[in-house]
C-alpha positions in Angstrom: 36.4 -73.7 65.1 33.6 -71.3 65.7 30.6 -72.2 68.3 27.1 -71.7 67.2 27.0 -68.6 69.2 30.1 -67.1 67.5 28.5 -68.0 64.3 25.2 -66.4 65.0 26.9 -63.0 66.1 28.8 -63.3 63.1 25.6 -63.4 60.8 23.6 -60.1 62.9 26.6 -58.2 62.1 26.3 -59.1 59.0 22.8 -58.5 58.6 23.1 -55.4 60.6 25.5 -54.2 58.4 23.2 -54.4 55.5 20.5 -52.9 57.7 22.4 -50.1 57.9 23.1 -49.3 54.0 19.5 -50.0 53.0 17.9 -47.6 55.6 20.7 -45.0 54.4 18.9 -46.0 51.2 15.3 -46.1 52.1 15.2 -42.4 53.9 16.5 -41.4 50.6 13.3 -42.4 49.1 11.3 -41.5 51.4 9.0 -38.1 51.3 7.9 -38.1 54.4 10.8 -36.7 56.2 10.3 -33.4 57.0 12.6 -31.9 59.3 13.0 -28.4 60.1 15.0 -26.3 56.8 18.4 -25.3 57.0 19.2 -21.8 57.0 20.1 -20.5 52.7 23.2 -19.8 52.2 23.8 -17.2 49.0 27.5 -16.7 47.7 28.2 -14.7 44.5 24.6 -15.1 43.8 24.3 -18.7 44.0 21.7 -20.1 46.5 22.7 -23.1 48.2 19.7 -25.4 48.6 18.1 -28.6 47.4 19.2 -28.7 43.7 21.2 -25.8 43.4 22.9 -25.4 39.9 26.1 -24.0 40.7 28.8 -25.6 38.1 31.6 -23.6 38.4 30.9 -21.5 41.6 33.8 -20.0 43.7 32.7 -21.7 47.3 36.4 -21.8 48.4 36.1 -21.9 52.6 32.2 -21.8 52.5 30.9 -23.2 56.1 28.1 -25.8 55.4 27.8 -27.8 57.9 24.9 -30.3 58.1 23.6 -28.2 54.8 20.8 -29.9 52.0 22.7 -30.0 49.1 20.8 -33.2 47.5 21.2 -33.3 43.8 22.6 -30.3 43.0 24.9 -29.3 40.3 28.5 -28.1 41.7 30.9 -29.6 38.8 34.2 -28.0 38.7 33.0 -25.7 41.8 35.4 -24.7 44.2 35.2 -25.7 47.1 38.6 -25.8 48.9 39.0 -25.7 52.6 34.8 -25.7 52.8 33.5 -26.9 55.5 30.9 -29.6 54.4 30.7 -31.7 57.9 27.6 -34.1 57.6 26.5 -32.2 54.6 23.7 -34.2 52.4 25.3 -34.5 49.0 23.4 -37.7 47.7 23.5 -37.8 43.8 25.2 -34.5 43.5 27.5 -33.2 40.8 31.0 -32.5 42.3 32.7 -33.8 39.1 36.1 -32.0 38.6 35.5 -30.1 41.6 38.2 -28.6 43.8 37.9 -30.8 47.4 41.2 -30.3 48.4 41.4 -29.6 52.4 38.0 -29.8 53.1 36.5 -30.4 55.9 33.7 -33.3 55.0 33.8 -36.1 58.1 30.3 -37.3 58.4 29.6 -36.3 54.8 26.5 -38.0 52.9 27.5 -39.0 49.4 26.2 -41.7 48.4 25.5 -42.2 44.6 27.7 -38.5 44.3 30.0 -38.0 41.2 33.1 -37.1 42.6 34.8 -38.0 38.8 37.8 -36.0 38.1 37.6 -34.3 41.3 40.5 -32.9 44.1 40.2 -34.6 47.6 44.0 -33.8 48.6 44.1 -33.6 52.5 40.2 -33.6 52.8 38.9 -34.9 56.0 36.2 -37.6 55.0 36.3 -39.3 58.7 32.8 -41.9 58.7 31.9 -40.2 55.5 29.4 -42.3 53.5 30.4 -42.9 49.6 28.2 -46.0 48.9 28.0 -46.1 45.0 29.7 -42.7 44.7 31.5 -42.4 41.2 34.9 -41.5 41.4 36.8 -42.5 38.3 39.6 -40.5 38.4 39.4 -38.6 41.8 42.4 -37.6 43.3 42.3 -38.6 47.0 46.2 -38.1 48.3 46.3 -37.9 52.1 42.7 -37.7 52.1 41.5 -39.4 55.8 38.9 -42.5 54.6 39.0 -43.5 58.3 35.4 -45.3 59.4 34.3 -44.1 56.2 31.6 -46.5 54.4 33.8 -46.7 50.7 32.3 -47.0 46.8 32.1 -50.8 47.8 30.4 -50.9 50.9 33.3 -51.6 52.9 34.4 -49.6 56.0 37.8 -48.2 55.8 40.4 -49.0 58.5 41.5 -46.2 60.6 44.7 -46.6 58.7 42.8 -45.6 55.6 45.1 -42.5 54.1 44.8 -41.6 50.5 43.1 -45.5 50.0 40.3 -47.0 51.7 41.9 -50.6 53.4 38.7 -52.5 54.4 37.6 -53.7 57.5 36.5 -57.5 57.9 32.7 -57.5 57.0 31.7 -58.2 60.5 32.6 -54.4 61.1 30.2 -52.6 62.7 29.2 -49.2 61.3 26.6 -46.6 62.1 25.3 -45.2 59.4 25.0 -40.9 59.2 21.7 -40.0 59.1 21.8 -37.1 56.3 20.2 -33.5 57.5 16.4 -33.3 55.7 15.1 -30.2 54.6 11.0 -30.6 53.9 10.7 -31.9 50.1 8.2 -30.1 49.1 5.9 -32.2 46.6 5.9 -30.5 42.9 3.2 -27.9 42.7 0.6 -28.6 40.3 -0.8 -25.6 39.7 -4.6 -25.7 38.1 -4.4 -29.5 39.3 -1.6 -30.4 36.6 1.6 -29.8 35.5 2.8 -28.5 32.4 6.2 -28.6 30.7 6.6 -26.2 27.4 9.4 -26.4 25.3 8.9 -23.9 22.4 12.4 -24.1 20.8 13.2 -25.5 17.2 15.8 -27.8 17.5 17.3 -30.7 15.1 18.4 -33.6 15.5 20.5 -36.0 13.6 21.5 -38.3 16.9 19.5 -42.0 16.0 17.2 -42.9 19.0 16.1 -46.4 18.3 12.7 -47.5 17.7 13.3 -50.9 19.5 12.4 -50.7 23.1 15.2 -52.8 24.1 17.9 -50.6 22.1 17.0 -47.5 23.4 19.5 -45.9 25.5 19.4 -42.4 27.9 22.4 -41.1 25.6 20.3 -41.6 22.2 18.7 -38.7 20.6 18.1 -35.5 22.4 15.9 -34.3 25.5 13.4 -31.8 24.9 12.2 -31.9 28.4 12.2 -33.7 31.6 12.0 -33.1 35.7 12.8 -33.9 38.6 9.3 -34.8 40.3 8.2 -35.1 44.1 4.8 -36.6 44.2 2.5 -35.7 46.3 1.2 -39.0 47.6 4.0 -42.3 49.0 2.3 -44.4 46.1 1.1 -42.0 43.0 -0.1 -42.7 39.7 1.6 -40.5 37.3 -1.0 -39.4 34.0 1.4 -38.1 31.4 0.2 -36.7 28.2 2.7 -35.6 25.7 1.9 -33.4 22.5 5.3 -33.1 20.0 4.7 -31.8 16.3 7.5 -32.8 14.2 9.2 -32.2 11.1 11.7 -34.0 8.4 13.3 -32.9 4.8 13.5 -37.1 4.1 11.0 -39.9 4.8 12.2 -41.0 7.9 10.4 -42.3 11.9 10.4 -40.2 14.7 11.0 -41.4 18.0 10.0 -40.0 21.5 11.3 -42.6 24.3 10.1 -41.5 28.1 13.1 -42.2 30.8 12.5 -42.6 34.5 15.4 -42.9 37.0 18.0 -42.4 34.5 18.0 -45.9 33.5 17.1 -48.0 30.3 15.0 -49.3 28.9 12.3 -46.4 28.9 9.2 -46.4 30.3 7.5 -45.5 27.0 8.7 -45.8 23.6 6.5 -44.5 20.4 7.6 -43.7 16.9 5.7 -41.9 14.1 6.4 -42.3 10.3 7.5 -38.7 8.8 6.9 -38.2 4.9 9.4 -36.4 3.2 8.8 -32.2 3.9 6.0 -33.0 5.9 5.0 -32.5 9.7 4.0 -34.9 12.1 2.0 -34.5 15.3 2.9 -37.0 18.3 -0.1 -37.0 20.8 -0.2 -39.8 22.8 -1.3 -40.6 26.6 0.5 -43.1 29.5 0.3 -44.1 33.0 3.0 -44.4 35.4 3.0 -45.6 38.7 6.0 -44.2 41.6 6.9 -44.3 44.7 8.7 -41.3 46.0 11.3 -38.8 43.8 11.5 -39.4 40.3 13.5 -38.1 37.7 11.6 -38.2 34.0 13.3 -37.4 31.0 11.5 -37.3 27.3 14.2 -37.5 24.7 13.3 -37.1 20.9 15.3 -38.4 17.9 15.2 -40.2 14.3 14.8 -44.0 14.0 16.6 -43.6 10.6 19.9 -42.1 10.1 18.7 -38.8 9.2 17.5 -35.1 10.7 14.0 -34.9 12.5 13.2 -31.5 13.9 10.8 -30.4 16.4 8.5 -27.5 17.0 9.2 -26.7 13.4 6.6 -24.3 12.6 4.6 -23.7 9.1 6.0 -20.9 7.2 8.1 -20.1 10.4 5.3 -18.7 12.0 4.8 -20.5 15.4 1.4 -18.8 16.4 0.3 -21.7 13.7 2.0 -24.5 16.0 1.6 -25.9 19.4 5.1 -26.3 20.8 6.2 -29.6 22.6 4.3 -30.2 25.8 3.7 -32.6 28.8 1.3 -32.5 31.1 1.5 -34.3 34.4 -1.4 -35.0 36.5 -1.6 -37.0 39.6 -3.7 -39.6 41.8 -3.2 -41.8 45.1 -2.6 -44.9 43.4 -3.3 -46.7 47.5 -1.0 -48.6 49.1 
């Protein structure tokens, strides 16, 4: 039987455990971090920073330690016998990426996609992998030891090639991930504009119903990944789309934030038969911190709409797809 003291210790740890994930969680929204930047690192011409896009890249035996590598793109990279100790890796791409042997104790992943990827032999000692996707990941004699798993639980120092979870009472300290300065998104003449002068068209339905509409529906004809400048911003987004269809059918521009449904705007636009279509409309959003924003276009009806089609082909007649982002301190 437990005393009321054993019981109380029993519910800080607990509490402290959950401490622990959510400030993991809260210094990745925060803004206002700003640490002194990490040295660049440039292999075979890629740059290896904040966001880097470097699907594919040969980083075999690459020494990273306690690099910035936040929401970069390294799917199917290799990266074998790299040394990534305490590297910050949140929401990354390291799908079907080449892991084996590396060095990664101390590693911040959290939210990373580690889906189809090789972590034979890789040392991921007090690693953090809360909510990192890893359908398919291969992790034979990898060392999960103190590592904070998918789950939340902490692996048992017996944790080879599987995470065995402690009892929830288990202490944990949580990395801290290396912060290089997040630099809000400039907004050059006060305001930020996002072009997309292409002709594309598309037959993928994007539902007119709020409710339906889903990130995977329709197409993207442009999006970001913004920093605002203030902790509580008002976002002013103004988006211009001219649009075209061979069949009466409804156009449909749905406005994403986070990567998650529903959107934050949905609007649709009846298209007559051979005729164009100009979407001009005007919304508010409020954030807190980093934001991703995608605007995805599509037909309501089974069909083809097409955007930036120009009259006669000639495009110095048409203004091609735009946003514009301005932004205020929305207080608070």
């Amino acid at each position: 039987m437990r005393t009321p003291a054993a019981r109380g210790t029993r519910r800080f740890l607990q509490r402290r455990t959950r401490w622990a994930v959510a400030a993991a969680l809260l210094v990745l929204s925060s803004i206002d971090i700003h640490p002194a930047s990490a040295q660049t690192v440039t292999i075979h011409g890629c740059e290896l920073v904040y966001a880097s896009q470097c699907a594919g890249a040969d980083l075999s035996g690459v020494d990273l330690r306690n690099g910035f590598l936040a929401r970069s793109n390294l799917a199917g990279a290799n990266l074998r016998n790299a040394d990534l100790t305490g590297v910050n890796l949140w929401k990354t791409n390291l799908s079907k990426a080449d892991l084996s042997q590396a060095k990664m104790a101390g590693t911040f992943l959290a939210m990373t996609d580690l889906r189809g990827a090789d972590l034979r032999g890789a040392d991921l000692q007090h690693a953090f992998l809360f909510r990192a996707l890893t359908d398919n990941a291969n992790f034979e004699g990898a060392n999960l030891a103190g590592a904070r798993w998918v789950t939340g639980a902490i692996c048992a120092p017996d944790s080879v090639g599987e995470c065995h979870p402690l009892p929830a009472t288990a202490e944990y300290d949580v990395p801290m991930p290396h912060w290089q300065d997040l630099k809000p998104t400039p907004l050059p003449s006060g305001h930020l504009t996002l072009i997309n002068d292409a002709t594309i068209t598309v037959t993928k339905l994007l539902p007119a119903d709020l409710s339906k509409a889903q990130t995977t529906d329709g197409a993207a004809f442009t999006g970001i990944s913004y920093i605002p400048k203030y902790f509580s911003s008002t976002l002013h987004i103004h988006v211009v789309a001219p649009v075209y269809a061979e069949k009466d059918n409804v156009a449909v521009i749905a406005v994403f934030a986070y990567d998650r449904s529903p959107p934050i705007k949905l609007v649709s636009l009846p298209v007559a038969a051979a005729n164009r279509a100009l979407f001009d409309f005007n919304f508010d959003f409020k954030v807190r911190g980093e934001v991703d924003l995608q605007f995805r276009l599509g037909p309501g009806e089974p069909g083809a709409i097409t955007w930036n089609a120009a009259p006669d082909g000639d495009k110095s007649k048409l203004n091609p797809a735009t946003v514009t982002i301005d932004e205020s301190d929305a207080g608070g």
